[in-house]
N, C-alpha and C positions, 0 to 999 in steps of 0.2 A: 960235372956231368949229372945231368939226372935221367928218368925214367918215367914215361908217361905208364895209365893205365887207361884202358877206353872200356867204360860201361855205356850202356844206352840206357836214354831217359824218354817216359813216352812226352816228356810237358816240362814247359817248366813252370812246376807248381810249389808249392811249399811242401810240403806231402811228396812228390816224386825226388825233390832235390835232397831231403832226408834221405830216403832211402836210399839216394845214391851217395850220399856219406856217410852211411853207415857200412855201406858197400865197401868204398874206393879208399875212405881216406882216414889215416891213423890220426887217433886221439892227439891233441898237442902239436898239430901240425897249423904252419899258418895259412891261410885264403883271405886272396885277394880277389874282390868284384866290384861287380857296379853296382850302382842302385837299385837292379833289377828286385823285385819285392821278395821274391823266393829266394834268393841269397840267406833272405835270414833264417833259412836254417842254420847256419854257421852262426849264429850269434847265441852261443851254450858257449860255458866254461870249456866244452871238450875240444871249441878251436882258438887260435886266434884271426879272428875278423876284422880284417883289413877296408873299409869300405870304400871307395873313391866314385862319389858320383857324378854321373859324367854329365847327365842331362840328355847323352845325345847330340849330335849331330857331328863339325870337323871338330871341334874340342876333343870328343871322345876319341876320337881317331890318335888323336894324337900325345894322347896320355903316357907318358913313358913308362909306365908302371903293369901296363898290356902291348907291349913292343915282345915279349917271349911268345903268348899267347895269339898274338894277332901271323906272329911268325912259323908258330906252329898249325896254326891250321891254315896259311897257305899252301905248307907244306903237304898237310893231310887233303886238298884239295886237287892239288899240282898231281902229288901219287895218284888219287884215284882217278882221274879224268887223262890223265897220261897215259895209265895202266888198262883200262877197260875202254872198250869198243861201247860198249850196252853198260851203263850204270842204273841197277835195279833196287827200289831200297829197299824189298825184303831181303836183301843181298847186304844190307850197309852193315850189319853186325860182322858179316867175313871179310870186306872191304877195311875196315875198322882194324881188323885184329891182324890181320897179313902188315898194314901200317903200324901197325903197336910193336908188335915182332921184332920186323927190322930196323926202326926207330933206335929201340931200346938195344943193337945188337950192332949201332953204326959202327963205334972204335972199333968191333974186332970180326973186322970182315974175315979175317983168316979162320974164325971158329965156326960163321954163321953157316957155314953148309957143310962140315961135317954135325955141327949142333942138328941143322934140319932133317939132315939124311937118319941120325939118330933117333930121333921123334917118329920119322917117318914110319921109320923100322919098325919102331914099339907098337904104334898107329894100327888097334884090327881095319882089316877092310870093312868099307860103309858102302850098301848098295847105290845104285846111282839115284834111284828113285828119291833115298835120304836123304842124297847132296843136294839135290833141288830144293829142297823144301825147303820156306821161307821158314827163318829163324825168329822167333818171336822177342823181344828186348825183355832181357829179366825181369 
C-alpha cells in the first residue's frame, strides 16, 4: 500500500518542479518520469532518477512503468467529475485534497468517519465568505 500526497504546481518548470520536491518528496526516495525537461530536477544525489523516455505518442501510453500513475489519475479524474456538478479550478486545490484524504484512507473505511468527524470537531468554524475564496497553489 502506498500513499499519495497532492501539492499544486503552477508550471512545469525546472524551478516549480524543485520546489515541489523540496515540498513533497523525502531525500533518497526514487522518481520515475519521462523525458519531460523539468524532471531534471530529480537528477541530484538526493534522488534516484529513473528516466524513461517516451518521445510521445501510443508508445508512451503504453509504458508499463506509468501503468500505477496513469491509474491513478483516472482515478483522480473519475472522483472529481463524478463528485461535482460545477468543477471550478480555484477550487482544484480542495477537489485535490478531499481526493488525497480518502485515497490514502481506502483499507480502513471503518476509521474514515469517525477519523473525519474527529477533525471536524477540532475544525474552528470558517466564515462562508472564507470558504469561497479561491485557494491560491503554494
Amino acid at each position: 500500500m502506498f500513499a499519495i500526497k497532492v501539492i499544486g504546481v503552477k508550471g512545469f518548470t525546472l524551478d516549480e518542479i524543485r520546489r515541489y520536491a523540496q515540498q513533497g518528496i523525502a531525500p533518497g526516495s526514487e522518481i520515475i518520469s519521462d523525458g519531460l525537461g523539468c524532471f531534471r530536477a530529480f537528477d541530484t544525489p538526493s534522488y534516484v532518477h529513473n528516466r524513461h523516455i517516451t518521445r510521445g505518442g501510443h508508445a508512451s501510453v503504453e509504458n508499463p512503468e506509468f501503468n500505477g500513475i496513469k491509474t491513478l489519475l483516472g482515478n483522480v479524474k473519475n472522483a472529481i467529475t463524478g463528485t461535482y456538478h460545477a468543477i471550478r479550478g480555484q477550487h482544484a486545490p480542495r477537489y485535490l485534497a478531499e481526493f488525497e484524504y480518502r485515497f490514502n484512507r481506502r483499507y480502513d473505511l471503518k476509521a474514515m468517519i469517525p477519523h473525519f468527524l474527529t477533525v471536524a470537531a477540532r475544525t474552528p468554524p470558517m466564515p462562508y465568505r472564507f470558504l469561497k475564496m479561491a485557494e491560491p497553489y503554494a
